[in-house]
PDB file of N, CA, C and O in Angstrom:
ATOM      1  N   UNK A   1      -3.755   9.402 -13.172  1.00  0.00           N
ATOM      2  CA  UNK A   1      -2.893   8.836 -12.147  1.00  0.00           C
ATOM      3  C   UNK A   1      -1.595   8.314 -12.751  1.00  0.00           C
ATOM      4  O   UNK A   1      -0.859   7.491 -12.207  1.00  0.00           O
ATOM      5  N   UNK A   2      -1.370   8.973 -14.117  1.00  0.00           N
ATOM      6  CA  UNK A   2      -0.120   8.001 -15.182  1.00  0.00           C
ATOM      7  C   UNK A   2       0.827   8.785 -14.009  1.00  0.00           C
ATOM      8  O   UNK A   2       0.364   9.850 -13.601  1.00  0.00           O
ATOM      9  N   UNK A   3       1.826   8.437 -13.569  1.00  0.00           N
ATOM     10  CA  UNK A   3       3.194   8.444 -13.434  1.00  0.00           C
ATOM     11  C   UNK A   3       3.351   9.620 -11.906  1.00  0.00           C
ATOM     12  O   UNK A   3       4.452  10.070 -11.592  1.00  0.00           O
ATOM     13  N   UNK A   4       2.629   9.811 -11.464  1.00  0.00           N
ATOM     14  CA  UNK A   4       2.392  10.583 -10.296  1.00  0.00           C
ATOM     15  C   UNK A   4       2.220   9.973  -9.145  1.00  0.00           C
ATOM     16  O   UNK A   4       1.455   9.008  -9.159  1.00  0.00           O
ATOM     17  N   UNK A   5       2.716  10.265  -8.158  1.00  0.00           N
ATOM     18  CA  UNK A   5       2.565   9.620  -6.613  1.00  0.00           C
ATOM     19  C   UNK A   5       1.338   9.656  -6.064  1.00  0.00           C
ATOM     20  O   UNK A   5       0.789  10.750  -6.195  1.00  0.00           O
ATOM     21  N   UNK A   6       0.671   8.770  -5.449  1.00  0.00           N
ATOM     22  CA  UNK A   6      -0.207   8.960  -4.716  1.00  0.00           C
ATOM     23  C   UNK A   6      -0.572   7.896  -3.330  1.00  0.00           C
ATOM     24  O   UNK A   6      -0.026   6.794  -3.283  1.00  0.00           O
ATOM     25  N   UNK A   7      -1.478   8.312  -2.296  1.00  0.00           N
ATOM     26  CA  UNK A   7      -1.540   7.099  -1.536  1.00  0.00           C
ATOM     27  C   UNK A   7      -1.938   5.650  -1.737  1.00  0.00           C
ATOM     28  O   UNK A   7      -2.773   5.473  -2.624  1.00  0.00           O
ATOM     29  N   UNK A   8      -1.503   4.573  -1.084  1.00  0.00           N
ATOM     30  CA  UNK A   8      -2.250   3.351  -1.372  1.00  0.00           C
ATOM     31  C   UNK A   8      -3.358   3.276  -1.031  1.00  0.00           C
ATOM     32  O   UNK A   8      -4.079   2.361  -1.430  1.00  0.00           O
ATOM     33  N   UNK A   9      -3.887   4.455   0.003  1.00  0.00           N
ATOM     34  CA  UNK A   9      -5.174   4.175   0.395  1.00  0.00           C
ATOM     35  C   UNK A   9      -6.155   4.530  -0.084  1.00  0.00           C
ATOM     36  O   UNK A   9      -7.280   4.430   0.405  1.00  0.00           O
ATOM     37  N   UNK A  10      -5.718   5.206  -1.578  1.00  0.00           N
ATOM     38  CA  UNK A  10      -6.193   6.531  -2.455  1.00  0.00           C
ATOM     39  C   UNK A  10      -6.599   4.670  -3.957  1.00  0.00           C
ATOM     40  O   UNK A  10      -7.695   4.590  -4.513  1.00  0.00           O
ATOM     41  N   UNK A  11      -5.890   3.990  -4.116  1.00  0.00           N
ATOM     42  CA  UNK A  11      -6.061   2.895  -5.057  1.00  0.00           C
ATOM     43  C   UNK A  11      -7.245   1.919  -4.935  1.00  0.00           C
ATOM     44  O   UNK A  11      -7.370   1.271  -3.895  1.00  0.00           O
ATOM     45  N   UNK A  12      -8.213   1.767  -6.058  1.00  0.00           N
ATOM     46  CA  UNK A  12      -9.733   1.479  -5.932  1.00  0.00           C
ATOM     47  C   UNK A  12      -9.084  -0.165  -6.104  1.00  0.00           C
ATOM     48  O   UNK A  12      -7.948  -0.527  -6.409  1.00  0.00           O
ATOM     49  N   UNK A  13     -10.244  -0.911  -5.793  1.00  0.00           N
ATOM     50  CA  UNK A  13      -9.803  -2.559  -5.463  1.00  0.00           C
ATOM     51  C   UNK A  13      -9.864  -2.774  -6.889  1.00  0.00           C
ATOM     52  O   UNK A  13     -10.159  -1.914  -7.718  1.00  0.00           O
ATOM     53  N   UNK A  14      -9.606  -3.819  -7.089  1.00  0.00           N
ATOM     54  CA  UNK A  14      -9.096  -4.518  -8.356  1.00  0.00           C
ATOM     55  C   UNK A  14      -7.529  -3.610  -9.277  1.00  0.00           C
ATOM     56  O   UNK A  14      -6.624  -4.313  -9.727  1.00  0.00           O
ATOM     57  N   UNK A  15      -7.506  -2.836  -9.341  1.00  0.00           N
ATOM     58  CA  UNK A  15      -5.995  -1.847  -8.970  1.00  0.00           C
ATOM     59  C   UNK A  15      -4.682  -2.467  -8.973  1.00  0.00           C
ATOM     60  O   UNK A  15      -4.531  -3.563  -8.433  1.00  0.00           O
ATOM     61  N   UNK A  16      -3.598  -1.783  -9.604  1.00  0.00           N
ATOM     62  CA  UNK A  16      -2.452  -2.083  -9.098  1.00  0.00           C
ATOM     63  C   UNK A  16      -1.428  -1.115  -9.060  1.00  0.00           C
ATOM     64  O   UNK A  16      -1.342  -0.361 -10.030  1.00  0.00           O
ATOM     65  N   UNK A  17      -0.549  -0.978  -8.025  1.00  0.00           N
ATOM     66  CA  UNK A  17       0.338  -0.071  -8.115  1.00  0.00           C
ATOM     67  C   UNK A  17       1.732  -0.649  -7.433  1.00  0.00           C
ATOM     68  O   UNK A  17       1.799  -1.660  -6.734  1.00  0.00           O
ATOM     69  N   UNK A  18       2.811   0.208  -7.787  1.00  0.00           N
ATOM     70  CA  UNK A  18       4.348   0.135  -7.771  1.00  0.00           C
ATOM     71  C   UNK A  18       4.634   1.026  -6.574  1.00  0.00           C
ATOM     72  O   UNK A  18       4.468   2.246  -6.602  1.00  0.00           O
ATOM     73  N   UNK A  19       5.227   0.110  -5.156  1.00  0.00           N
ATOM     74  CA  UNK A  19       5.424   1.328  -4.061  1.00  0.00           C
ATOM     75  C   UNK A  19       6.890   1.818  -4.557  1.00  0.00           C
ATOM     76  O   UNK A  19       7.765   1.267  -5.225  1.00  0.00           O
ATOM     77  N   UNK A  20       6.798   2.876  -4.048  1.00  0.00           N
ATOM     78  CA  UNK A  20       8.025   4.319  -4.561  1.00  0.00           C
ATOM     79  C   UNK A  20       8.438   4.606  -3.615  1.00  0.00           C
ATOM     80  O   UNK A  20       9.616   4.850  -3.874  1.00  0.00           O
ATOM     81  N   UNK A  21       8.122   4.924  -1.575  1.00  0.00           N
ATOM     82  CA  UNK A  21       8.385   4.908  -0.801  1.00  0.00           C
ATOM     83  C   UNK A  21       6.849   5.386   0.252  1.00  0.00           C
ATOM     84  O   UNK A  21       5.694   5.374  -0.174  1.00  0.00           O
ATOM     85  N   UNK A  22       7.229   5.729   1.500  1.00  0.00           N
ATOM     86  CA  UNK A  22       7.020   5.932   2.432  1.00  0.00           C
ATOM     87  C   UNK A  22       6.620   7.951   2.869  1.00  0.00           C
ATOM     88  O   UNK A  22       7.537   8.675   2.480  1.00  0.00           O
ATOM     89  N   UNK A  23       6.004   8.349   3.231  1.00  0.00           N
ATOM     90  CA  UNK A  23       5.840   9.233   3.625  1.00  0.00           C
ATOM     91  C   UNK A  23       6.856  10.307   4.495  1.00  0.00           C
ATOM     92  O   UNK A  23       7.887   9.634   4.497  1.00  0.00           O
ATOM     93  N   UNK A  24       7.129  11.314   5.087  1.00  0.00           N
ATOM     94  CA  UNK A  24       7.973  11.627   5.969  1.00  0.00           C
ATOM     95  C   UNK A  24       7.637  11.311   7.599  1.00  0.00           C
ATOM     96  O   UNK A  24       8.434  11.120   8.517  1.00  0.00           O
ATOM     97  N   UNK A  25       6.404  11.325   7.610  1.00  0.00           N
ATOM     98  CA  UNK A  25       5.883  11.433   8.770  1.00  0.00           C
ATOM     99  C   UNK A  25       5.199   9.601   9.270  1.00  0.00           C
ATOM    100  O   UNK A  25       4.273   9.311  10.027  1.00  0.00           O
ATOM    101  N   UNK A  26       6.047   8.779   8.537  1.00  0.00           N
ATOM    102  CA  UNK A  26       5.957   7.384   9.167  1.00  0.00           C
ATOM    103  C   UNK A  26       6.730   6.936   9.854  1.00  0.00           C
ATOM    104  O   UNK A  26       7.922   6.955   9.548  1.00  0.00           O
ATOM    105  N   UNK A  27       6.086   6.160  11.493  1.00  0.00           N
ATOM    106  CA  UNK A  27       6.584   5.908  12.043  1.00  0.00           C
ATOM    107  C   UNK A  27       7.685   5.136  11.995  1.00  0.00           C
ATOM    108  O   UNK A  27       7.133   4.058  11.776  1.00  0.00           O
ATOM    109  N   UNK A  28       9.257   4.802  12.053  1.00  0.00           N
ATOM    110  CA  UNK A  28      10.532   4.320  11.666  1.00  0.00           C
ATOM    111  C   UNK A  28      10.164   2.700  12.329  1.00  0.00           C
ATOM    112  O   UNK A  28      10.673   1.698  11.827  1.00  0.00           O
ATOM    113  N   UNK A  29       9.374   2.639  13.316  1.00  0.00           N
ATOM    114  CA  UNK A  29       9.235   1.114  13.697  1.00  0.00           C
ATOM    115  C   UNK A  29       7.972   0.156  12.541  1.00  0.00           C
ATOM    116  O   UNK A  29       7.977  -1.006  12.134  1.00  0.00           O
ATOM    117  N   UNK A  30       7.160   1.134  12.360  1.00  0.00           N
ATOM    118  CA  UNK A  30       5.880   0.830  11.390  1.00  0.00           C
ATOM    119  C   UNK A  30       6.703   0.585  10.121  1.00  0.00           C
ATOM    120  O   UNK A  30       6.738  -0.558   9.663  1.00  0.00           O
ATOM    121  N   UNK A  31       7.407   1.645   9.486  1.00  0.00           N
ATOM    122  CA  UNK A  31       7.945   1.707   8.455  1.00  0.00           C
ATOM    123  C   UNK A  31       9.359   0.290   8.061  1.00  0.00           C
ATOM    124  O   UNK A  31       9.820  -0.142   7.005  1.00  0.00           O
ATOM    125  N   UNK A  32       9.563   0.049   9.186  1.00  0.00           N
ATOM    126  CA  UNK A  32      10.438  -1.300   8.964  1.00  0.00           C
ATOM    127  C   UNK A  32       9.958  -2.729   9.223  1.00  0.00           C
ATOM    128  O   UNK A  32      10.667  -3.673   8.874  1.00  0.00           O
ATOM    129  N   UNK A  33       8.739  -2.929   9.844  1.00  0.00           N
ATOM    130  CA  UNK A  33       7.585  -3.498   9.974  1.00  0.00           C
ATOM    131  C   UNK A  33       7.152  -3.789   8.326  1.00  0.00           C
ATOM    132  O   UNK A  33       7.459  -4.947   8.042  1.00  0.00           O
ATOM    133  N   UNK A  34       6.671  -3.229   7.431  1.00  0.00           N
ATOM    134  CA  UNK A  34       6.239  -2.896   6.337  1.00  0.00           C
ATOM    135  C   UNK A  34       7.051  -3.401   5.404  1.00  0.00           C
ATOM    136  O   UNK A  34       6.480  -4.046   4.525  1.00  0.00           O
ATOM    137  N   UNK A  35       8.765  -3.256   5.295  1.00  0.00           N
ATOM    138  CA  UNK A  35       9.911  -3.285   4.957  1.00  0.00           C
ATOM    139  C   UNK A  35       9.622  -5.121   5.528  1.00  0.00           C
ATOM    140  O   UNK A  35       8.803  -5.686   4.803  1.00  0.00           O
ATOM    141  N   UNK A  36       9.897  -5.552   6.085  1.00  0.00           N
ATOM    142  CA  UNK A  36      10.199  -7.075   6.641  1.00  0.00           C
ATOM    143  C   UNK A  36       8.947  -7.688   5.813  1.00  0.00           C
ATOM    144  O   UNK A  36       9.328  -8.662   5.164  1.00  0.00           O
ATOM    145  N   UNK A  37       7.586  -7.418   5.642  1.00  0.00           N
ATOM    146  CA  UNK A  37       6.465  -7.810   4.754  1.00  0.00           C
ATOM    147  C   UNK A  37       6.548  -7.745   3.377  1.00  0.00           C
ATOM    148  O   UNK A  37       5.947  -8.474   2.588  1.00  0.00           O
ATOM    149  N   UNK A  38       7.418  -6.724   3.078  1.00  0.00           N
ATOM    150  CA  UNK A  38       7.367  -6.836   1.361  1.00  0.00           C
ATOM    151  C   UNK A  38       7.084  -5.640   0.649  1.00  0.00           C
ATOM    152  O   UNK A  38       6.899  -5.300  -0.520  1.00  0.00           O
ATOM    153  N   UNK A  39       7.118  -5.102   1.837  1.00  0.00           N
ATOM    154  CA  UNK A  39       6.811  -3.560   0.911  1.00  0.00           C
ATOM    155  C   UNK A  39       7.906  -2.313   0.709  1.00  0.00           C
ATOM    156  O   UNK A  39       8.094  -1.140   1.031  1.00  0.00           O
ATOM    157  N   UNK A  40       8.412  -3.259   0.049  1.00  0.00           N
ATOM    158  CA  UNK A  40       9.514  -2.643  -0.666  1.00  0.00           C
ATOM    159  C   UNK A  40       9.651  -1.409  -2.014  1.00  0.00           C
ATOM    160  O   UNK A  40       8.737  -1.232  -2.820  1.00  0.00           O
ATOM    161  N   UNK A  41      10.565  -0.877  -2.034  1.00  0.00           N
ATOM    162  CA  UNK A  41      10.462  -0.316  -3.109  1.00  0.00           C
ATOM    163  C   UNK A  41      10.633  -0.613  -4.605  1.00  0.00           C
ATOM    164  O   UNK A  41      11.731  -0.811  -5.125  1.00  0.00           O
ATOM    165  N   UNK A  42       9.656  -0.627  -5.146  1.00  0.00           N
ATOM    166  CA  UNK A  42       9.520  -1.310  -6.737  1.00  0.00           C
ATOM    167  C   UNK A  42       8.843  -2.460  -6.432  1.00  0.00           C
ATOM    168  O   UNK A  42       8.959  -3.327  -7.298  1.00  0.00           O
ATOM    169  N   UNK A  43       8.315  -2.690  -5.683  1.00  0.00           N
ATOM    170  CA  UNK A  43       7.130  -3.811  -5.511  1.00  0.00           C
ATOM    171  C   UNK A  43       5.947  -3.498  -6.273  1.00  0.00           C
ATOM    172  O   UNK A  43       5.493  -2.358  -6.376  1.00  0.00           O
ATOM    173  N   UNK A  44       5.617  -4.190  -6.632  1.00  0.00           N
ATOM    174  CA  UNK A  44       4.102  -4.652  -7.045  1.00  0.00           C
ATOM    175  C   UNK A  44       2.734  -4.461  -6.044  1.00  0.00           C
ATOM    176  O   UNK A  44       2.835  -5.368  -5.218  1.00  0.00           O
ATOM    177  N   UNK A  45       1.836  -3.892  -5.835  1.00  0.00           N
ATOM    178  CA  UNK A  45       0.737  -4.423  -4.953  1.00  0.00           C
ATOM    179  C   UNK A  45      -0.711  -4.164  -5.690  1.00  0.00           C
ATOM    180  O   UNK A  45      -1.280  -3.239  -6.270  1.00  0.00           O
ATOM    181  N   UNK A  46      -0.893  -5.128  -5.431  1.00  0.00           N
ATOM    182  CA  UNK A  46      -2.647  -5.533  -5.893  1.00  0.00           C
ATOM    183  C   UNK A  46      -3.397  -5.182  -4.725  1.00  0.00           C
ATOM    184  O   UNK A  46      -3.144  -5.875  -3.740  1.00  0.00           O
ATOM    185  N   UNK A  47      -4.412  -4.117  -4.558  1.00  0.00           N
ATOM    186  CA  UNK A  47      -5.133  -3.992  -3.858  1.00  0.00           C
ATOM    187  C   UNK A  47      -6.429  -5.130  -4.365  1.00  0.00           C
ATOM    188  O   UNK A  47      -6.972  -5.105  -5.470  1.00  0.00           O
ATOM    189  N   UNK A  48      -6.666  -5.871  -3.509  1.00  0.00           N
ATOM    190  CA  UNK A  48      -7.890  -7.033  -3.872  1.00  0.00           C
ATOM    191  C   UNK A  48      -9.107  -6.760  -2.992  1.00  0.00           C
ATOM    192  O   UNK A  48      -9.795  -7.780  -2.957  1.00  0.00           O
ATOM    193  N   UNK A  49      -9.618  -5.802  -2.291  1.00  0.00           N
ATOM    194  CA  UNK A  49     -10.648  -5.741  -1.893  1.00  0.00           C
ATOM    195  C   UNK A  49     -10.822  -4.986  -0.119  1.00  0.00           C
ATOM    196  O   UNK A  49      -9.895  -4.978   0.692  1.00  0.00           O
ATOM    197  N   UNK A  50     -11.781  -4.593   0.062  1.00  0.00           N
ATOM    198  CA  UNK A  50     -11.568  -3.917   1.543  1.00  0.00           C
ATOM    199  C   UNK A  50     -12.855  -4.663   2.205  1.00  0.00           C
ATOM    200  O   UNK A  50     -13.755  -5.234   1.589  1.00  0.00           O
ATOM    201  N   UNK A  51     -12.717  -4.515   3.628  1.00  0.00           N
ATOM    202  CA  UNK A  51     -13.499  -4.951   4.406  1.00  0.00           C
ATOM    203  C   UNK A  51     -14.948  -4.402   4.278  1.00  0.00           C
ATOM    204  O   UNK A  51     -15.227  -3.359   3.687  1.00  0.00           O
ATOM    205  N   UNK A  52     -15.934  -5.310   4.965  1.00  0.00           N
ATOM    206  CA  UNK A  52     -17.113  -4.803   4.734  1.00  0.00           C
ATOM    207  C   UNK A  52     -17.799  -3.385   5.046  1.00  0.00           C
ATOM    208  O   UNK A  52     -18.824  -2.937   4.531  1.00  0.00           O
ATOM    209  N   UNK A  53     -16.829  -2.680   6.193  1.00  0.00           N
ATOM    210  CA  UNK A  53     -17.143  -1.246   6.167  1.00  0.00           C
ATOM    211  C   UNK A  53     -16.307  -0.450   5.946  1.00  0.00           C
ATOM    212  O   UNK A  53     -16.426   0.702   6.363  1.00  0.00           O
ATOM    213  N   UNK A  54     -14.636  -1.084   4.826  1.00  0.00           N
ATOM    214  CA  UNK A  54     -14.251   0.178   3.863  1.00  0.00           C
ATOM    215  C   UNK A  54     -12.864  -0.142   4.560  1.00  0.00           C
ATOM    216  O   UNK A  54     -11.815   0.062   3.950  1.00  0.00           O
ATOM    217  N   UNK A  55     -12.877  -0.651   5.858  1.00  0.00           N
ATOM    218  CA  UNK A  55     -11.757  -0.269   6.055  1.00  0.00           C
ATOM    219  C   UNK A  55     -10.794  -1.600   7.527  1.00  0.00           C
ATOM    220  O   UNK A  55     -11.145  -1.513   8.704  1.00  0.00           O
ATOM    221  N   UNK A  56     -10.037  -2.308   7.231  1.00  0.00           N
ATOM    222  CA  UNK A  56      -8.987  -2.435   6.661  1.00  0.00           C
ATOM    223  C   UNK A  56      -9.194  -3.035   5.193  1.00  0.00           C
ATOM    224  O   UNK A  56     -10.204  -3.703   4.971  1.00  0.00           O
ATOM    225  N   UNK A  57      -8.275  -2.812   4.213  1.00  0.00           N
ATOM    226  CA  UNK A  57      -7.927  -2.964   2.692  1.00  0.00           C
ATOM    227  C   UNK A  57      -7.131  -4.336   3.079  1.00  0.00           C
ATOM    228  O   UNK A  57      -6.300  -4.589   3.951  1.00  0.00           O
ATOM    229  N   UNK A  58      -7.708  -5.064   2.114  1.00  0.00           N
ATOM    230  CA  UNK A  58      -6.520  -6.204   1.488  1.00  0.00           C
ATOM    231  C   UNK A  58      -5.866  -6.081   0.441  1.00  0.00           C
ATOM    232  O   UNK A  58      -6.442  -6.062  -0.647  1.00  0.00           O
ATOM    233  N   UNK A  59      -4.300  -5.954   0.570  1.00  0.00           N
ATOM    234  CA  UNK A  59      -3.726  -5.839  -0.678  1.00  0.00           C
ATOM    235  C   UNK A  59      -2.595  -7.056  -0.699  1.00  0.00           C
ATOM    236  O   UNK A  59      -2.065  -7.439   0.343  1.00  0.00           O
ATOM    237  N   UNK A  60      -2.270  -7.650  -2.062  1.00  0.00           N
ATOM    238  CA  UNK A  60      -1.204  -8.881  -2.586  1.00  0.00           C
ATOM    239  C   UNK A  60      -0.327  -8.124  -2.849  1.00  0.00           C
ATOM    240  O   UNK A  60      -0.426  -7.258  -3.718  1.00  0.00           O
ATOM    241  N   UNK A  61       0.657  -8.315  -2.160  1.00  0.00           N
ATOM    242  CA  UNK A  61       1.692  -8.328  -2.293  1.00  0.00           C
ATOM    243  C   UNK A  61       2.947  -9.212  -2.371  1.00  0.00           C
ATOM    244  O   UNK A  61       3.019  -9.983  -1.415  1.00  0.00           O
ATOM    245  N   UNK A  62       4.183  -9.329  -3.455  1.00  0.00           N
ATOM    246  CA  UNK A  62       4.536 -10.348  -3.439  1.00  0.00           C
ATOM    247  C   UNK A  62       4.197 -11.964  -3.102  1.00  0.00           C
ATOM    248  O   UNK A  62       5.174 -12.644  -2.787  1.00  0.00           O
ATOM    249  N   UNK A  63       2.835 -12.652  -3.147  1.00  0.00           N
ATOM    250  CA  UNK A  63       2.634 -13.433  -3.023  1.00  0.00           C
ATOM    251  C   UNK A  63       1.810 -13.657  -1.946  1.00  0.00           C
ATOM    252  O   UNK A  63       1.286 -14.762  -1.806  1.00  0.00           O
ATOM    253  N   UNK A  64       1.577 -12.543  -0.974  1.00  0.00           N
ATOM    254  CA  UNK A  64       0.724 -12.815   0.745  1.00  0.00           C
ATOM    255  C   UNK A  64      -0.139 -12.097   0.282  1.00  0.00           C
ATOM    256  O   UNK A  64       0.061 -11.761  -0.885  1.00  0.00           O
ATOM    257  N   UNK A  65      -1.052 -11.719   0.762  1.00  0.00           N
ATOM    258  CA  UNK A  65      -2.174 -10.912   1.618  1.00  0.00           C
ATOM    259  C   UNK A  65      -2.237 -10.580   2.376  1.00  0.00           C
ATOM    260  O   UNK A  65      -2.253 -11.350   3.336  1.00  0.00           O
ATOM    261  N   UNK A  66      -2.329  -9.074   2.599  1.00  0.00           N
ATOM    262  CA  UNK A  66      -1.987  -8.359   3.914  1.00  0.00           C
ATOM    263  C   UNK A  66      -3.294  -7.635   4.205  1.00  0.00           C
ATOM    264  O   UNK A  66      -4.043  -7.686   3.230  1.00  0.00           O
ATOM    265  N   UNK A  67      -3.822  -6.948   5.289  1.00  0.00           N
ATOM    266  CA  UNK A  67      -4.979  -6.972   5.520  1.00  0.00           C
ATOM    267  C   UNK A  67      -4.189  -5.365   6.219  1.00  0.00           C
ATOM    268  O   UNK A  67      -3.128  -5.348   6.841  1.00  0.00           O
ATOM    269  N   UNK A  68      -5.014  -4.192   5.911  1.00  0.00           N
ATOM    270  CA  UNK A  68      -3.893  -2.769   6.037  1.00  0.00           C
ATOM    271  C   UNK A  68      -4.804  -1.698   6.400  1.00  0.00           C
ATOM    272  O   UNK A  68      -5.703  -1.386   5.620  1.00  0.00           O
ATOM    273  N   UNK A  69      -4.649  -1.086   7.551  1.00  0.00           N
ATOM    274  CA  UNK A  69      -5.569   0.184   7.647  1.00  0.00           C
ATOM    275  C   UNK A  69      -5.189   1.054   6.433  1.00  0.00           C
ATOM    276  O   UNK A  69      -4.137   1.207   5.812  1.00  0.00           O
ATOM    277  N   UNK A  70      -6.589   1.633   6.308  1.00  0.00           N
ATOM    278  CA  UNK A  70      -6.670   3.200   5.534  1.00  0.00           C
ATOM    279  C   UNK A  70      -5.412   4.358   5.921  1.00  0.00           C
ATOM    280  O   UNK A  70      -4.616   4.916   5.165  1.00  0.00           O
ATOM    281  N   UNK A  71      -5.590   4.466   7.421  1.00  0.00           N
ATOM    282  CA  UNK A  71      -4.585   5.070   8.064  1.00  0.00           C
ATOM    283  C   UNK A  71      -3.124   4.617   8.085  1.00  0.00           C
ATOM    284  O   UNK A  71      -2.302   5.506   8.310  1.00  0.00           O
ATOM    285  N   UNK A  72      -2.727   3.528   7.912  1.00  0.00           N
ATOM    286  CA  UNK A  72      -1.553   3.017   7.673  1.00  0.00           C
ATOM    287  C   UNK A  72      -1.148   3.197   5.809  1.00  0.00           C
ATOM    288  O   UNK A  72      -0.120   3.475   5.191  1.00  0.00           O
ATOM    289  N   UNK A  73      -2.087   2.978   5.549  1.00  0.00           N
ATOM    290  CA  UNK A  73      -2.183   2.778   3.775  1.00  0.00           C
ATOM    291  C   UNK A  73      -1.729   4.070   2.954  1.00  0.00           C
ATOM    292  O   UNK A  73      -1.425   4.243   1.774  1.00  0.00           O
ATOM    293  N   UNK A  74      -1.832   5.123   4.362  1.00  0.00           N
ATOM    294  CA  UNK A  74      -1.959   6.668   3.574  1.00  0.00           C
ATOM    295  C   UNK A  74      -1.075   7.169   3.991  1.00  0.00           C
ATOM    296  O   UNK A  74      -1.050   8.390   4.144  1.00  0.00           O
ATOM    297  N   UNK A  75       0.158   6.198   4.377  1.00  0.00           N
ATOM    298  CA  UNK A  75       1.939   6.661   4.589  1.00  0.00           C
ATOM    299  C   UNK A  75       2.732   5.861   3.795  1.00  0.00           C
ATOM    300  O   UNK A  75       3.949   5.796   3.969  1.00  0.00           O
ATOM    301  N   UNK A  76       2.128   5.225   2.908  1.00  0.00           N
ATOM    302  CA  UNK A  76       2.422   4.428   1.833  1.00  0.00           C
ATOM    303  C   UNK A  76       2.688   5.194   0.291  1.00  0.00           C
ATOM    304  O   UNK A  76       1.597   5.496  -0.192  1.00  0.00           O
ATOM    305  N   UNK A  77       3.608   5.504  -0.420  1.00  0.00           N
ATOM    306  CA  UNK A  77       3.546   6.400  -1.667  1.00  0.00           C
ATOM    307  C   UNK A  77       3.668   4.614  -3.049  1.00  0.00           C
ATOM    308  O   UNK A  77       4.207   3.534  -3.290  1.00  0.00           O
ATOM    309  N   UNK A  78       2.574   5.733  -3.490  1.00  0.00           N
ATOM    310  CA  UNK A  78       2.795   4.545  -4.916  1.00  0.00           C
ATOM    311  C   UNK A  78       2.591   5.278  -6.199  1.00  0.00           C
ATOM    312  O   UNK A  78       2.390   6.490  -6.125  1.00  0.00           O
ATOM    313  N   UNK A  79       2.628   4.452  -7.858  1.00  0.00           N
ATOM    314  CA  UNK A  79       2.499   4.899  -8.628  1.00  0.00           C
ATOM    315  C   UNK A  79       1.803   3.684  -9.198  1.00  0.00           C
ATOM    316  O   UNK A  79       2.269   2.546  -9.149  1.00  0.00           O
ATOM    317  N   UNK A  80       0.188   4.160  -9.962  1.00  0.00           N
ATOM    318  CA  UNK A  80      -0.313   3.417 -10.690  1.00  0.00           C
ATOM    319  C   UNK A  80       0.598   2.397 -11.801  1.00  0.00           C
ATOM    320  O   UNK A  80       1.337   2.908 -12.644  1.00  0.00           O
ATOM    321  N   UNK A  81       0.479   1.324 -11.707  1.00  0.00           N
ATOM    322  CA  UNK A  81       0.612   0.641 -12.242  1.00  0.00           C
ATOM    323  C   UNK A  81       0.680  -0.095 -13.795  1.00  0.00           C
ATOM    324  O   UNK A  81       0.976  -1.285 -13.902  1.00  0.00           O
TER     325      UNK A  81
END
């Protein structure tokens, strides 16, 4: 996973990765939504753990905890950390 894109929803908990951008096919209101939270480009995110049946993911970012569908997570581009 050295230096290659992949989804956030694709990153096992305890994990960290560097977002790089956004997908083509994300929604422009979702995608600035995301943007106002911190998920910026060259951010940091710690995936810290997923819900008890897998799915929404908690990941740290800049300082919060955000609580993130799988499906949202997988219009997310990152690079291992």
């Amino acid at each position: 996973m050295q230096n290659e894109s992949v989804r956030l929803c694709d990153i096992p908990s305890g994990s960290s990765a560097s977002v790089i951008g956004f997908t083509n096919g994300t929604n422009n209101g979702f995608q600035s939504r995301l943007l106002e939270l911190g998920l910026t480009r060259g951010s940091c995110v710690n995936v810290t753990g997923f819900a008890p049946l897998g799915d929404p993911m908690i990941i740290s970012v800049r300082g919060c905890q955000l609580a993130i569908r799988k499906e949202d997570a997988a219009d997310i581009k990152v690079v291992a950390a």
